[in-house]
C-alpha atoms as an extended CHARMM CRD file, in Angstrom:
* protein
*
       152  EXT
         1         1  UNK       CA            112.9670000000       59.8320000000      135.2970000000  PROA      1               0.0000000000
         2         2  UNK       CA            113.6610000000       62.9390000000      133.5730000000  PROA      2               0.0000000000
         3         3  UNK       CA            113.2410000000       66.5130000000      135.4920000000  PROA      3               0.0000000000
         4         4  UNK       CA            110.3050000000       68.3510000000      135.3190000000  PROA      4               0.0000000000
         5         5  UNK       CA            110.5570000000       70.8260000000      132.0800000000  PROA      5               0.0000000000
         6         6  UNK       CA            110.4280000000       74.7610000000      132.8240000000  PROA      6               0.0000000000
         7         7  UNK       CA            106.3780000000       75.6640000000      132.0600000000  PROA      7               0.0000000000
         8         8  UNK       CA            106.4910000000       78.4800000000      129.3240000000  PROA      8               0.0000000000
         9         9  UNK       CA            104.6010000000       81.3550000000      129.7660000000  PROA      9               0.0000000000
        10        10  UNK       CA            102.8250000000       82.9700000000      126.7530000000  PROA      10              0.0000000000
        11        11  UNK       CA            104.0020000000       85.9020000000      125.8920000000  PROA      11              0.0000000000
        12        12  UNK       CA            102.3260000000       89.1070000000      126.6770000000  PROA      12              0.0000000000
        13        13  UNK       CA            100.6100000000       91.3880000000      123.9000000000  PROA      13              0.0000000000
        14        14  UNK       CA            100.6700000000       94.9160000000      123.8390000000  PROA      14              0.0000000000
        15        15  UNK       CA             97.5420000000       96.9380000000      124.4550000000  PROA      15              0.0000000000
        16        16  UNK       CA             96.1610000000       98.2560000000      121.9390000000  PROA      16              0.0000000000
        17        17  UNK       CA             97.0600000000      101.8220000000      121.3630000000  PROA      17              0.0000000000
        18        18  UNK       CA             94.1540000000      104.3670000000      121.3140000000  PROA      18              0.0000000000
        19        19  UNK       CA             93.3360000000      106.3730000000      118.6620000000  PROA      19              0.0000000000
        20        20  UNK       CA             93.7350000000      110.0760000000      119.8830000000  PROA      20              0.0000000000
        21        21  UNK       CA             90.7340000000      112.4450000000      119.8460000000  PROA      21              0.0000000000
        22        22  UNK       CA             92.2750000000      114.8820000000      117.9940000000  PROA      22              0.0000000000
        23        23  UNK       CA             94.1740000000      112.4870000000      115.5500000000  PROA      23              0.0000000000
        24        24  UNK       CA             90.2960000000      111.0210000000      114.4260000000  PROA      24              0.0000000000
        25        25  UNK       CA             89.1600000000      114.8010000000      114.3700000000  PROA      25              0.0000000000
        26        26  UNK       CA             91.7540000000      115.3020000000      111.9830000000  PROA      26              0.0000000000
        27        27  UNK       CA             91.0470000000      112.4360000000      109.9450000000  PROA      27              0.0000000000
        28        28  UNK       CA             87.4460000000      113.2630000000      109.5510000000  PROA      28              0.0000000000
        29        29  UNK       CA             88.2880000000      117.0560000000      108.6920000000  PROA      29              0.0000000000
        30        30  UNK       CA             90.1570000000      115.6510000000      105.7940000000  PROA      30              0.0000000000
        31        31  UNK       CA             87.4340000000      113.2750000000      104.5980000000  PROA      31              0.0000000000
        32        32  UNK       CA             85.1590000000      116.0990000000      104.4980000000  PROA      32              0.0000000000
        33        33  UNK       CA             87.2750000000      118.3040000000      102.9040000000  PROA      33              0.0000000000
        34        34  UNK       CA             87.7080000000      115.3300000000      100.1850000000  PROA      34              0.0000000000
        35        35  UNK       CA             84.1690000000      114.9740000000       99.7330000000  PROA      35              0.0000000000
        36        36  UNK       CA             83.5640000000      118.8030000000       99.9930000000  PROA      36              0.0000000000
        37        37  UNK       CA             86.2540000000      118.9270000000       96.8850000000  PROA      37              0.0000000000
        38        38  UNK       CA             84.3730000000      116.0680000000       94.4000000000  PROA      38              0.0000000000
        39        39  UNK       CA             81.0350000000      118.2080000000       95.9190000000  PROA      39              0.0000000000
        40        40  UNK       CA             82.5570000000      121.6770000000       94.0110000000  PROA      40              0.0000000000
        41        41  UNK       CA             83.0670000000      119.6970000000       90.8590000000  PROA      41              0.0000000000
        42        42  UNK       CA             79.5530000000      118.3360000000       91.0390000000  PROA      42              0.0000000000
        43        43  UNK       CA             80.8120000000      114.5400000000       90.4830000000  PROA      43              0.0000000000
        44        44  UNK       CA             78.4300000000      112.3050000000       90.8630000000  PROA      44              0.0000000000
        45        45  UNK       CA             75.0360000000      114.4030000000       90.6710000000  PROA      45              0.0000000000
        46        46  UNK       CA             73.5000000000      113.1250000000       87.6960000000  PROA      46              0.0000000000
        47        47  UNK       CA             74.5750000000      109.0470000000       88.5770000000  PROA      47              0.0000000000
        48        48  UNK       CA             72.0500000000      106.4220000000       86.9330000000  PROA      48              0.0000000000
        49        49  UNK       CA             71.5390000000      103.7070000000       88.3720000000  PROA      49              0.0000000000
        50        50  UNK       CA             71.4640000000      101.6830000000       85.0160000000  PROA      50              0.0000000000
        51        51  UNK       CA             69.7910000000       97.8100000000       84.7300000000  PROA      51              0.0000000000
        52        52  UNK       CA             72.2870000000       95.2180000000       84.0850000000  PROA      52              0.0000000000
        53        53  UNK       CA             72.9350000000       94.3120000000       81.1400000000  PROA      53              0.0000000000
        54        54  UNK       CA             71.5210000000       90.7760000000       80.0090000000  PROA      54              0.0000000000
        55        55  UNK       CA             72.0140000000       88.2630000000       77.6170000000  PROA      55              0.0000000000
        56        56  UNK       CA             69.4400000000       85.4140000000       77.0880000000  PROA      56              0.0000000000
        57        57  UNK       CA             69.8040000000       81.7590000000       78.4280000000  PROA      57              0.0000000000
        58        58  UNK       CA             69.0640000000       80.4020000000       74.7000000000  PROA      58              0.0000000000
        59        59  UNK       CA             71.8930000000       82.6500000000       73.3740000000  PROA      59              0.0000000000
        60        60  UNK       CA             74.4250000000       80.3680000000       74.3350000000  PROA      60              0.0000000000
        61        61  UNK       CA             72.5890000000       77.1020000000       73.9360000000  PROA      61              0.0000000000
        62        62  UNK       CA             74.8110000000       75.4000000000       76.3860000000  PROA      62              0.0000000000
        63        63  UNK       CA             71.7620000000       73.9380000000       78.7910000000  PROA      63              0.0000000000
        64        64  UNK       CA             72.3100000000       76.2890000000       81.4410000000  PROA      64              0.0000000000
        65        65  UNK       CA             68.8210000000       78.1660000000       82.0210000000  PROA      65              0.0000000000
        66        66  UNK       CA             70.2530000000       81.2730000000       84.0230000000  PROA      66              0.0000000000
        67        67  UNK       CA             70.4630000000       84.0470000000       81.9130000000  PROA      67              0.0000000000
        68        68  UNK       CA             73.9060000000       85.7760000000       82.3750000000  PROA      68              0.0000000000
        69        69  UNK       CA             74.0330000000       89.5350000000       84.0610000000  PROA      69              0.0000000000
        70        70  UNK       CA             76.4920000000       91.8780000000       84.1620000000  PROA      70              0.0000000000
        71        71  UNK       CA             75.5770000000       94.4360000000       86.7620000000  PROA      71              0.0000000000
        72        72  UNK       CA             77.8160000000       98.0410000000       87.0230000000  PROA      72              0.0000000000
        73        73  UNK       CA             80.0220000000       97.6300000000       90.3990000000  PROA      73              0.0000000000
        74        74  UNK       CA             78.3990000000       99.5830000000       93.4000000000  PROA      74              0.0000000000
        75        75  UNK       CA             81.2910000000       99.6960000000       95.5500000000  PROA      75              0.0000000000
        76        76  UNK       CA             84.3220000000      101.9050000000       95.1230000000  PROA      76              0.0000000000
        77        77  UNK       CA             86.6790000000       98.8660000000       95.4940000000  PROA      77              0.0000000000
        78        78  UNK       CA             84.5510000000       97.3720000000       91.8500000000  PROA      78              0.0000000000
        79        79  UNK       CA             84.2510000000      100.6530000000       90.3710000000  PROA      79              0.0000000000
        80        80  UNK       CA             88.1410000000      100.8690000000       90.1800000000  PROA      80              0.0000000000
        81        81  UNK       CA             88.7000000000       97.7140000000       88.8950000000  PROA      81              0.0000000000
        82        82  UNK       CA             86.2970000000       98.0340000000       86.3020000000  PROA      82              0.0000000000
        83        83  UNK       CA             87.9330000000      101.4780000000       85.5020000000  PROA      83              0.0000000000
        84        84  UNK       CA             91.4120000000       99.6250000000       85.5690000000  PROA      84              0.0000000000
        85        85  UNK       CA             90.4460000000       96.8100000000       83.4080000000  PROA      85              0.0000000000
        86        86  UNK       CA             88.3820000000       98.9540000000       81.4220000000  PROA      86              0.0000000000
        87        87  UNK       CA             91.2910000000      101.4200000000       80.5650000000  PROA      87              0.0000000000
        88        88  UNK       CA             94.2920000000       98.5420000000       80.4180000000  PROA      88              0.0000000000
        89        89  UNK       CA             92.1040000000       96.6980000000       77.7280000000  PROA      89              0.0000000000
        90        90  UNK       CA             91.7790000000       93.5030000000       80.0800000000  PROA      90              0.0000000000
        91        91  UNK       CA             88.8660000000       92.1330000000       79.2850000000  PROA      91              0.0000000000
        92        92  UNK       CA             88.8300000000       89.2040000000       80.8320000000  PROA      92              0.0000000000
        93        93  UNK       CA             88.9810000000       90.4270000000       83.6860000000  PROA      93              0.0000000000
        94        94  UNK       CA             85.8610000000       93.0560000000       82.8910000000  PROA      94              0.0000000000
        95        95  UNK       CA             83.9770000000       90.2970000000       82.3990000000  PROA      95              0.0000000000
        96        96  UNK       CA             84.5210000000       88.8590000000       85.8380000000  PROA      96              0.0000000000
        97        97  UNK       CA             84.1430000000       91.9340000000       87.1750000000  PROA      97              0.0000000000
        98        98  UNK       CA             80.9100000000       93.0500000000       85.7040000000  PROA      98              0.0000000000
        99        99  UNK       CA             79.1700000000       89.3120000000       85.5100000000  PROA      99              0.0000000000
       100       100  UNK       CA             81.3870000000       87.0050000000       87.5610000000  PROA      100             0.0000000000
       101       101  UNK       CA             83.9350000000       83.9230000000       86.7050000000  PROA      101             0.0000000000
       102       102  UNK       CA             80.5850000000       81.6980000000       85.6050000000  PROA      102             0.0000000000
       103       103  UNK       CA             79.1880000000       84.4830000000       82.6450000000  PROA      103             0.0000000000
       104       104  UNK       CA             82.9190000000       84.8560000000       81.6580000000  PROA      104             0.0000000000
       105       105  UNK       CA             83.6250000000       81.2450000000       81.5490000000  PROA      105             0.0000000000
       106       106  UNK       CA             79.8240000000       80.9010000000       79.7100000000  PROA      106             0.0000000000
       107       107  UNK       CA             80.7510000000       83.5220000000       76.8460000000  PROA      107             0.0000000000
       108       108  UNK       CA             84.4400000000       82.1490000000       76.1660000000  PROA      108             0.0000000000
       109       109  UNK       CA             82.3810000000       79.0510000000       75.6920000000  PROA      109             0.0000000000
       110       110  UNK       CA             79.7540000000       80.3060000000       73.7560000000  PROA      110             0.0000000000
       111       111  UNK       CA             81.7560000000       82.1150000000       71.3920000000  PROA      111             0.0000000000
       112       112  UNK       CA             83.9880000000       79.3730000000       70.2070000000  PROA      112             0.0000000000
       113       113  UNK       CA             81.5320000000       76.4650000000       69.8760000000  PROA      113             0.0000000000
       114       114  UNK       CA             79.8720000000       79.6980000000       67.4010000000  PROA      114             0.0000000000
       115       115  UNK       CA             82.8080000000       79.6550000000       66.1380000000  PROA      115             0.0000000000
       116       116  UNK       CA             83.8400000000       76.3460000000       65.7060000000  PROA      116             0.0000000000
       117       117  UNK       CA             80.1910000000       75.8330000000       63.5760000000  PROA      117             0.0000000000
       118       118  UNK       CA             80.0900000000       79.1790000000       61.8030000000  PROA      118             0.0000000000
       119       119  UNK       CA             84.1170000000       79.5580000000       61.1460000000  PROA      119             0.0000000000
       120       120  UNK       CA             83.2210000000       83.4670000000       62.4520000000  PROA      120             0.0000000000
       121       121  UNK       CA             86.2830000000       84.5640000000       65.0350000000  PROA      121             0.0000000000
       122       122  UNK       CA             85.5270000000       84.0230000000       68.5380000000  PROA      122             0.0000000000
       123       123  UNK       CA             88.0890000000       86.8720000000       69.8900000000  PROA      123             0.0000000000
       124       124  UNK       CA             86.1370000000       89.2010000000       67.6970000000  PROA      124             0.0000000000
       125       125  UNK       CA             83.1210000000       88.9440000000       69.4110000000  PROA      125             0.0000000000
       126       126  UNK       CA             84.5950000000       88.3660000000       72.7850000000  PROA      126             0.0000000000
       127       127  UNK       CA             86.2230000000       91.8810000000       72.1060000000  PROA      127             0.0000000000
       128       128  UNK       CA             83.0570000000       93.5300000000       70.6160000000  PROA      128             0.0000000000
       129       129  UNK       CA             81.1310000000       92.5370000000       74.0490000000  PROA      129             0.0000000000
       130       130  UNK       CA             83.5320000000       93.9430000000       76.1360000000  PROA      130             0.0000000000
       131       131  UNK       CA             83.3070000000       97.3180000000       74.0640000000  PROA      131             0.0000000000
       132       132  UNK       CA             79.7350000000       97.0170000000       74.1830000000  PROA      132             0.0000000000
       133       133  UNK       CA             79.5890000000       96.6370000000       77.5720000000  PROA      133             0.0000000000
       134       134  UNK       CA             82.3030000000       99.5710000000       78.6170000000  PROA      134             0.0000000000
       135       135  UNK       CA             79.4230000000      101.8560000000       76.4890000000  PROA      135             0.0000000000
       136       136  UNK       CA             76.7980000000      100.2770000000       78.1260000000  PROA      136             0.0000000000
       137       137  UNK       CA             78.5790000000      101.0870000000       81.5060000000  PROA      137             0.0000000000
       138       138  UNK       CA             80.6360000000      104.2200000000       80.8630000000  PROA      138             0.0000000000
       139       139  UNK       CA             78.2410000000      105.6350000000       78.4260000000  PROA      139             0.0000000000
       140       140  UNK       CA             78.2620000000      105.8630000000       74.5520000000  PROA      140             0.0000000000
       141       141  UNK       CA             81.9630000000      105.9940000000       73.2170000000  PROA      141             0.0000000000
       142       142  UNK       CA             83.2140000000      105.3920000000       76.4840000000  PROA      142             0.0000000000
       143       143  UNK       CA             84.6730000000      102.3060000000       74.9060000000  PROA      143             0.0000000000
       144       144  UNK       CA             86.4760000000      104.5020000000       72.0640000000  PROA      144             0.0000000000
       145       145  UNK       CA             88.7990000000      106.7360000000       74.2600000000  PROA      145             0.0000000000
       146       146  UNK       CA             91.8290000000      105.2030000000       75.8190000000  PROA      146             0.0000000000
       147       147  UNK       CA             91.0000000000      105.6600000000       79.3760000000  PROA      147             0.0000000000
       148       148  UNK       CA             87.1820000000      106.0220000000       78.4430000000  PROA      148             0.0000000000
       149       149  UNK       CA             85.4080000000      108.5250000000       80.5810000000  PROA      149             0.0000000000
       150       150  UNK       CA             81.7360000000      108.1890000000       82.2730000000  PROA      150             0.0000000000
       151       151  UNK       CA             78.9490000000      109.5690000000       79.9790000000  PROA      151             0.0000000000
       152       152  UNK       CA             77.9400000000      113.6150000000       80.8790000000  PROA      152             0.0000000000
């Protein structure tokens, strides 16, 4: 018979710490002078919301009836991805971005069986969609500046 084995006690967390009053007072004086600052240099006033951008179900022909979308990101976490893969040139990853893994996945697709039948070059066209849609998005010649900037 063995001995009884020491019980373990769980160890004890630390409370958490409280945010001082004048530590969040401080924090929102700063956000508002941020936002105060992109105020003064009027970003953001004349934002469109602008309709996705939409490419037929038939266009692809690959028995899929969903059209596919690409929608501008709404949140800021999108918008600087977009703006990342915009400017970097990575266009897969704009495509997932703007429409999702399926529409990416859908186009690759689409554009090499066209490609395969018509002998045209697939990366051409991927490449002149994702300029398309960085105009569509940024505004007209976005697409043409490295960096692109939104339309004024």
């Amino acid at each position: 018979m063995s001995a009884p084995t020491a019980r373990k006690s769980t160890p004890r967390k630390a409370a958490a710490k409280k945010v001082a009053p004048k530590a969040v007072e401080r924090n929102v004086e700063q956000f508002e002078g941020f936002r105060e600052r992109a105020r003064s240099l009027k970003l953001g006033k004349n934002r469109v919301e602008l309709e996705p951008y939409v490419i037929a179900s038939d266009t692809f022909a690959d028995g899929i009836d969903d059209d596919v979308v690409f929608r501008a990101p709404t949140d800021l976490r999108g918008k600087i991805a977009f703006q990342r893969a915009s400017a970097a040139g990575d266009f897969p990853s704009l495509l997932e971005i703007l429409g999702g893994a399926v529409a990416l996945n859908r186009v690759i697709n689409g554009f090499e069986r066209y490609a395969e039948a018509t002998g045209a070059d697939a990366e051409e066209m991927f490449v002149g969609l994702c300029y398309t849609l960085i105009n569509y998005f940024r505004g007209q010649g976005a697409a043409d500046v490295p960096g692109g900037t939104h339309a004024s």
